[in-house]
N, C-alpha and C positions, 0 to 999 in steps of 0.2 A: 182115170183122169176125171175130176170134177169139172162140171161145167163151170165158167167165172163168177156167173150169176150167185152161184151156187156154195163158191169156194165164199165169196165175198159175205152172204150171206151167213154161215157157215164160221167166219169169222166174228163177224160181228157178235155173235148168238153166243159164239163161246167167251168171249168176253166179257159182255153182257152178263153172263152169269157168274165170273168172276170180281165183279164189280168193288172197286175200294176206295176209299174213303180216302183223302191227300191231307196232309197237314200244310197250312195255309204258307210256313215259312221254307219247304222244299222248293228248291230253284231246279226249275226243269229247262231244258234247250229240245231244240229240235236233231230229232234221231240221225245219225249219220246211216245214207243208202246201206253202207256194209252190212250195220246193226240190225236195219228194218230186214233185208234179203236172207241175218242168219236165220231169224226168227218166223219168216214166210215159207212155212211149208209149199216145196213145189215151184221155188224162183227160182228153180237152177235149170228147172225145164224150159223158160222161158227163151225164147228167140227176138230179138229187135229188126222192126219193121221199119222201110226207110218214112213212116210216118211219126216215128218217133216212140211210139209203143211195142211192148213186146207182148207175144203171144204164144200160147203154148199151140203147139200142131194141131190142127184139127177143130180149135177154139174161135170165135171170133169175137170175143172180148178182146181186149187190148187193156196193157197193165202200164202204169206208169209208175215206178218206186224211185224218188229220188228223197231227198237230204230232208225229212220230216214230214215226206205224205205219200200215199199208194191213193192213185188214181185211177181208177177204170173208164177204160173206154167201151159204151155197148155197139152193137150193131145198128139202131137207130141214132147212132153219133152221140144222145146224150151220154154225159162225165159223171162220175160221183167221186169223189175223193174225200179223206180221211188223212188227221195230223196223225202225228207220231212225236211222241218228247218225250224226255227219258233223262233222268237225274244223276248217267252212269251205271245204274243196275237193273234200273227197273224201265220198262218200255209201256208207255201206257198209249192208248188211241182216242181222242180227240173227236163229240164227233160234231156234226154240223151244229145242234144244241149249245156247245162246251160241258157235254158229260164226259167223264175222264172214265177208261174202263183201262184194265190193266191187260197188256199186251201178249 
């Protein structure tokens, strides 16, 4: 089990390294929760917290995946969150910048 920190990190990085290029006339929408959760390694370990987050056992992140962004909650309360849109095939993540990395 990765830590959140770590998973988030972890994502990012692998993305990052996949990085591509969009042609300017693809109409992208924001990812439906199902698409983002197939594609999230380790969301099905998740548990929801009556704070509104879920959390894997043992973790004290807190995860938010809803209808075009994965939101983390850390343990000092600050949030980082991250879009997700997706043109029907391709899932890319968004990030605070507007750098597009492929999901």
């Amino acid at each position: 089990m990765l830590p959140s920190r770590t998973l988030l990190i972890g994502v990012i990085a692998t993305l990052a390294s996949s990085h591509m290029a969009l042609a300017e006339n693809v109409r992208f929408r924001n990812a439906k929760e199902n698409e983002i959760r197939q594609l999230l390694k380790g969301a099905s370990d998740l548990r929801k917290a009556s704070n509104g987050y879920e959390y894997r056992p043992g973790n004290k992140n807190g995860y938010k995946i809803s209808n075009g962004q994965i939101c983390v909650l850390f343990p000092n309360k600050q949030t980082d969150c991250i879009s997700i849109k997706t043109d029907g095939n391709v899932l890319q993540m968004i990030d605070n910048k507007g750098n597009r990395i492929k999901f």
